[in-house]
KEKOLDO-868560 format. One line per 4 residues: number of its first residue (from 1); their letters; for each residue x, y, z of C-alpha. Coordinates in nm, 2 decimals, always signed. Example, Ala and Ser with C-alpha at 12.3 -4.5 7.8 and 13.67 -1.06 7.14 Angstrom:
// residues 2
1) as) +1.23:-0.45:+0.78 | +1.37:-0.11:+0.71
// end
This chain:
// residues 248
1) xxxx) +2.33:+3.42:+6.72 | +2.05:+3.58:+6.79 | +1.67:+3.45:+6.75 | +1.43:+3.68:+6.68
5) xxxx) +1.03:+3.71:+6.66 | +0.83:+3.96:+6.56 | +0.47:+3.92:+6.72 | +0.31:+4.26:+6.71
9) xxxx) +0.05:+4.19:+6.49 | -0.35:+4.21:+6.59 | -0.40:+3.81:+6.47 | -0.69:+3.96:+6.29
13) xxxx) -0.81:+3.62:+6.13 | -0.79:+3.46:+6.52 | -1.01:+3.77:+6.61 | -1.27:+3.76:+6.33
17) xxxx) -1.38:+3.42:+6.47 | -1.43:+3.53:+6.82 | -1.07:+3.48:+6.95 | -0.97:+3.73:+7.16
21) xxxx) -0.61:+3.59:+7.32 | -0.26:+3.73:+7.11 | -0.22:+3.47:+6.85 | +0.12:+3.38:+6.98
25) xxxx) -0.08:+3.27:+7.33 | -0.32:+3.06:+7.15 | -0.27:+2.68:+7.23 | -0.27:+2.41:+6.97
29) xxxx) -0.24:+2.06:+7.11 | -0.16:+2.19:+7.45 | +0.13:+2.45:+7.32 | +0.08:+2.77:+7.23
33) xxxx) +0.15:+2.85:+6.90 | +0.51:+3.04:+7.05 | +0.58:+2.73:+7.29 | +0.59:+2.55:+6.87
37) xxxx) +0.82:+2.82:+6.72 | +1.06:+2.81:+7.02 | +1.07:+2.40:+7.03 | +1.13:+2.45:+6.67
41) xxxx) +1.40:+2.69:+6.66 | +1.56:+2.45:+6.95 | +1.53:+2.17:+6.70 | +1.71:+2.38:+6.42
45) xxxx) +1.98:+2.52:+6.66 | +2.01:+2.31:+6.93 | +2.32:+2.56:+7.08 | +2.02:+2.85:+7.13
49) xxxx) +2.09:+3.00:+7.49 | +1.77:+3.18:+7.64 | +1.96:+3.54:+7.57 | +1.96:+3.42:+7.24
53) xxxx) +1.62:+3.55:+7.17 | +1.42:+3.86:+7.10 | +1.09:+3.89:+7.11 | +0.92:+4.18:+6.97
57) xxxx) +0.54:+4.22:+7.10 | +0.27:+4.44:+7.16 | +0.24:+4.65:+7.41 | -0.10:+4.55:+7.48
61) xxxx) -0.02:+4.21:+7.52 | +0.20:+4.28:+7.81 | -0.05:+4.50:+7.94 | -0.32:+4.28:+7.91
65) xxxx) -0.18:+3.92:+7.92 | +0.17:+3.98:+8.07 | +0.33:+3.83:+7.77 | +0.69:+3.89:+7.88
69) xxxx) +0.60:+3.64:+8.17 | +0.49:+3.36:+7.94 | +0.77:+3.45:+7.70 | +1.07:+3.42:+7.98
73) xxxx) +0.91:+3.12:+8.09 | +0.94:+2.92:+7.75 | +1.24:+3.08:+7.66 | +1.46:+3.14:+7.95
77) xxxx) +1.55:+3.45:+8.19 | +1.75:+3.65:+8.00 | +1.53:+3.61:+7.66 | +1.50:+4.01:+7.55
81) xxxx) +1.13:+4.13:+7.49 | +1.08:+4.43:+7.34 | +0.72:+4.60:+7.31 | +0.61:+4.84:+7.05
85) xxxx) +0.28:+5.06:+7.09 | +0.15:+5.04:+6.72 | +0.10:+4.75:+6.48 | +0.40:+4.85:+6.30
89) xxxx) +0.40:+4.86:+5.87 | +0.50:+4.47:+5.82 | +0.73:+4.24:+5.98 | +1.08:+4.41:+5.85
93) xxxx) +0.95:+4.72:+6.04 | +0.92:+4.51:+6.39 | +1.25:+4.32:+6.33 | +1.40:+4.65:+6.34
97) xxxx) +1.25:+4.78:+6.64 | +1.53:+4.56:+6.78 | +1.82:+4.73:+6.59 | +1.94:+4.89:+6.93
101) xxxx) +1.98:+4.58:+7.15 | +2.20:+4.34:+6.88 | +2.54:+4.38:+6.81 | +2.59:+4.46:+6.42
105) xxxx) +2.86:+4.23:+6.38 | +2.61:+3.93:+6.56 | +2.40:+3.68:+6.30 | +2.04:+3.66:+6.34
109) xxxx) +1.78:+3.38:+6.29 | +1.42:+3.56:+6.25 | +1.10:+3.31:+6.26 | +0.77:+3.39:+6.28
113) xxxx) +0.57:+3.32:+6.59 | +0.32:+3.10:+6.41 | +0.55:+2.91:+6.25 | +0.71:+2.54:+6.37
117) xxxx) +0.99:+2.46:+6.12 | +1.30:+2.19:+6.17 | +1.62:+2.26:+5.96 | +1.86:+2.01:+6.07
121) xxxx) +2.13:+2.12:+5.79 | +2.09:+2.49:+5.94 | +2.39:+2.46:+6.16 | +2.62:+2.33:+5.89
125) xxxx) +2.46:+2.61:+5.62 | +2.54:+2.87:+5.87 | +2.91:+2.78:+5.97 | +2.95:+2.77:+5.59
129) xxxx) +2.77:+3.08:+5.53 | +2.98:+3.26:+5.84 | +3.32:+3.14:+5.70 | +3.26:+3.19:+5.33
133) xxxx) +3.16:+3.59:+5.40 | +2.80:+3.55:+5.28 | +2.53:+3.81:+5.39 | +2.20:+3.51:+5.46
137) xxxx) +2.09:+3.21:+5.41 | +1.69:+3.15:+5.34 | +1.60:+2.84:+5.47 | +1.30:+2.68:+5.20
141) xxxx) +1.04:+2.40:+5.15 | +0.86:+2.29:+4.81 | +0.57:+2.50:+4.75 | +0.42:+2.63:+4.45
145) xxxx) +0.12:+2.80:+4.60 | +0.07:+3.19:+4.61 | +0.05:+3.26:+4.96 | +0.44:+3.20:+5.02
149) xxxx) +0.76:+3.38:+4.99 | +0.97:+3.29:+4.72 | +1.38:+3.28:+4.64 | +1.50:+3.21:+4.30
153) xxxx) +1.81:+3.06:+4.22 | +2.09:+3.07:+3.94 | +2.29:+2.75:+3.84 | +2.56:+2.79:+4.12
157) xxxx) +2.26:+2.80:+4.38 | +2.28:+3.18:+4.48 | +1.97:+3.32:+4.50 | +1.95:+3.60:+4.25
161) xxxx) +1.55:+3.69:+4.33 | +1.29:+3.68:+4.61 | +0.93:+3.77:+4.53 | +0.66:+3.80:+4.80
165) xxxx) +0.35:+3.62:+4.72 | +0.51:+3.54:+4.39 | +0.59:+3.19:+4.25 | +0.92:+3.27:+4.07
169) xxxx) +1.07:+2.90:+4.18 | +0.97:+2.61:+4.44 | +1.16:+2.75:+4.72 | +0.93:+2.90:+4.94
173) xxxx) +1.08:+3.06:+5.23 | +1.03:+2.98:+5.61 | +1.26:+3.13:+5.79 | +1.52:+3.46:+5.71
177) xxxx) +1.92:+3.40:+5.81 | +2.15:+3.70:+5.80 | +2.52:+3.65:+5.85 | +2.57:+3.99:+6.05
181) xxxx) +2.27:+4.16:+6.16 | +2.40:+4.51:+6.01 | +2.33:+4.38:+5.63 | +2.02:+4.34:+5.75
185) xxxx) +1.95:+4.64:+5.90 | +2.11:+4.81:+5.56 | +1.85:+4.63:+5.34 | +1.58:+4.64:+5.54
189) xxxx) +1.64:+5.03:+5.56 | +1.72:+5.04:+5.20 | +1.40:+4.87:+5.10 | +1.19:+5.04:+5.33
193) xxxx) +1.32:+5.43:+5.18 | +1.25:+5.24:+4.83 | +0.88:+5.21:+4.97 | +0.91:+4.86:+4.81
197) xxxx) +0.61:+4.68:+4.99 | +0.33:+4.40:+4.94 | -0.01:+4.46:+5.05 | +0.09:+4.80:+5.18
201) xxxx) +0.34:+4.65:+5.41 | +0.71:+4.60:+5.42 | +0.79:+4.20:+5.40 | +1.12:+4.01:+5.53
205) xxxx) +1.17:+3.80:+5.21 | +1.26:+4.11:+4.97 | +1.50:+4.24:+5.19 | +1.76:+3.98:+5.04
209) xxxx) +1.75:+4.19:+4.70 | +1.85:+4.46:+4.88 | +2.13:+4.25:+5.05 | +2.23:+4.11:+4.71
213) xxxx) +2.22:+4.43:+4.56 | +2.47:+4.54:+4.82 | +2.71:+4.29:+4.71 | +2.67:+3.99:+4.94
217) xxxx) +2.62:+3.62:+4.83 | +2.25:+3.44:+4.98 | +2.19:+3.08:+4.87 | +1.88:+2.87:+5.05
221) xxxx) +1.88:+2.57:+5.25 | +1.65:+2.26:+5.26 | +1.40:+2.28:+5.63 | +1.26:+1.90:+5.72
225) xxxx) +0.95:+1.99:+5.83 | +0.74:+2.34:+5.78 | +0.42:+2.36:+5.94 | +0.20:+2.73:+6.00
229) xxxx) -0.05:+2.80:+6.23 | -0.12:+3.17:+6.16 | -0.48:+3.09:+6.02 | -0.76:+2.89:+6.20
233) xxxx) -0.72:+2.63:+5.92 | -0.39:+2.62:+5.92 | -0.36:+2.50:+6.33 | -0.61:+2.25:+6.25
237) xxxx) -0.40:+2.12:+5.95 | -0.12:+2.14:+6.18 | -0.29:+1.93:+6.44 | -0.37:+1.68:+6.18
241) xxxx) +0.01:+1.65:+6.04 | +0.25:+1.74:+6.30 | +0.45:+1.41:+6.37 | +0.43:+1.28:+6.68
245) xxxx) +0.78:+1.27:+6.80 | +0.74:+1.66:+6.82 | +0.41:+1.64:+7.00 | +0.56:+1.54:+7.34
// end
C-alpha cells in the first residue's frame, strides 16, 4: 500500500503571521508537523515500509530547505518525493502528480501533512475492503462543524454522498482509502473534467462520488484520535490535547 502526502501548498495562514518555514517543516512540541502525520500513519498501519510513501512537495521547498532530506530521514531511504513547480488547483490535483510512479492495481492511503490521525480498525477495514472488491474506505471522526469533509451513509453503511464543507451527516473525514489506486485516478479525472470544485479548487472527499458513480461500494471507518495542525490555532489546540503516550 502506498502512503501518500500532498504538501505543495504555500501554508498561507503560517505565512500571514510571519512564518516563513513550509508548513510541513514547522515543529510542534519538538516534531514537525510531517514527523506527526508519519508517526500517525505508523500508528494506523504499523506494516508501512519507507517505499511505502510518496511525498508530493514544492519545488521551492527542496530548493530552499532541502525537503527531500528531512523527508527520507523521517520516512526512510526509499520514501519517493516528488516536486511540482506550481501550487497546483487543490489536493486531488497533487495526489495525481503521482499517477506515474504507483502501480494501478496498488491501494493507496492519502493523509494530509498537517494532520495526526490513529485508526487502529484501519487494517481490518482494509483487508475487508480489499477482499470484498470495494473501491475506498473513508476513515471519519464525529464532527458537525463546517470546516470538514463529510460522507453520508445509507442503512447498510455504504456511503452514498460526500460533501466538502458540507454537514450532510457526523462523519467527517480524515483520511481518503482507495482499494486500487486506478479508481482513484478515474474519479479524480472524472471530477476534475466535471470542474466540480470548492473554493475554486478540486478537493479529495468528492472524488468518492465519482468512485460510487462508477460502480464501486465505499463505506467509512471509525479513527481513535484526529487531531490538525494546519492553522496556528489549531497546533496550539493540538499541543494542548495530544495524549501523552504519543508525545514521546
Amino acid at each position: 500500500m502506498k502512503i501518500v502526502m500532498p504538501m505543495a501548498g504555500r501554508g498561507s495562514r503560517f505565512v500571514n503571521i510571519g512564518v516563513t518555514k513550509p508548513k510541513p517543516l514547522i515543529e510542534v512540541l519538538g516534531k514537525t508537523m510531517v514527523q506527526w502525520s508519519i508517526e500517525g500513519a505508523r500508528h494506523t498501519y504499523p506494516q508501512a515500509k519507507d517505499s511505502d510513501f510518496v511525498f508530493i512537495c514544492h519545488a521551492d521547498h527542496e530548493r530552499d530547505y532541502k525537503i527531500s532530506e528531512t523527508l527520507k530521514a523521517l520516512a526512510g531511504p526509499k520514501a519517493t518525493v516528488l516536486f511540482t513547480p506550481v501550487v497546483t488547483e487543490g489536493a486531488a490535483c497533487t495526489v495525481l502528480l503521482a499517477k506515474d510512479h504507483i502501480d494501478g492495481d496498488e491501494d493507496m492511503l492519502m493523509i494530509d501533512a498537517d494532520h495526526f490521525v490513529v485508526c487502529p480498525e484501519f487494517e481490518k477495514a482494509r483487508e475487508e475492503a480489499r477482499l470484498s472488491g470495494w473501491g475506498g474506505l473513508i476513515p471519519t471522526f464525529e464532527r458537525t462543524a463546517p470546516n470538514y469533509s463529510y460522507a453520508r451513509t445509507d442503512e447498510q453503511g455504504n456511503v452514498v454522498e460526500t460533501r466538502e464543507k458540507q454537514v450532510i451527516s457526523t462523519h467527517a473525514a480524515v483520511m481518503y482509502y482507495f482499494t486500487k489506486w486506478k479508481y482513484f485516478v478515474s474519479a479524480a479525472e472524472a471530477m476534475i473534467a466535471k470542474n466540480i470544485r470548492y473554493n475554486n479548487e478540486f478537493y479529495m472527499c468528492p472524488v468518492y462520488n465519482e468512485v460510487i458513480a462508477q460502480g464501486h461500494i465505499v463505506r467509512t471507518v471509525p479513527v481513535e484520535l484526529a487531531l490538525h495542525l494546519g492553522t496556528p490555532e489549531e497546533a496550539r489546540y493540538f499541543e494542548e490535547h495530544v495524549p501523552e503516550k504519543y508525545r514521546s
